[in-house]
C-alpha positions, -999 to +999 in steps of 0.1 A: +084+039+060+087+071+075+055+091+098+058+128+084+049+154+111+047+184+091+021+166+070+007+144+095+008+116+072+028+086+069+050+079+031+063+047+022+088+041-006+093+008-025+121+001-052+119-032-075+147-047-087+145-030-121+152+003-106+111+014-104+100+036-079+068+035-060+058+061-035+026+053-012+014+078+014-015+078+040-026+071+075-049+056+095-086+053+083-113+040+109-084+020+125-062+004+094-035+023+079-041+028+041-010+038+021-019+049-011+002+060-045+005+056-085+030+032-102+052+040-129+043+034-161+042+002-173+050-010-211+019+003-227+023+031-205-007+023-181-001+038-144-021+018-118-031+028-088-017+013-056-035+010-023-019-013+002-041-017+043-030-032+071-056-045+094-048-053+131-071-087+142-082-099+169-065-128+173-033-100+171-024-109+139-019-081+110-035-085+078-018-068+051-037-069+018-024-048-013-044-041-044-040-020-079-063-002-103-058-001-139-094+023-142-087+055-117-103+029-084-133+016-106-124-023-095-093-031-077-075-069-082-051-084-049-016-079-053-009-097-022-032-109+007-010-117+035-008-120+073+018-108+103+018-127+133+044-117+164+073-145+167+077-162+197 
């Protein structure tokens, strides 16, 4: 992850073990960041969409919940639904 002054926006780049790319970029919205990007083709040659937000809670714990759309943001399925807390 990397914050991007020029653009005022932060960019976040993934790789998978197969070699695929995924490049998300965004910023904070009404206090979460949302990083958004597309995927790379998959076999049938769909590219979802990818939209991952992390959500500070009260309890200081960070909520990160990433989802995809296969239908240009239509509906949108969890990828992962997970949660940071600060080690002791």
């Amino acid at each position: 992850s990397i914050y991007d002054a020029a653009y005022k926006k932060w960019h976040q780049t993934w790789v998978d073990i197969g070699g695929s790319l995924l490049l998300l970029d965004g910023g904070l919205v009404d206090g979460r960041m949302v990083l958004a990007g597309k995927s790379p083709p998959d076999a049938q040659g769909v590219i979802a969409l990818q939209r991952v937000t992390w959500s500070p809670l009260p309890d200081g714990r960070v909520r990160q919940h990433w989802e995809s759309s296969t239908d240009s943001g239509k509906t949108w399925t969890t990828v992962f639904d997970g949660y940071y807390t600060k080690s002791k």
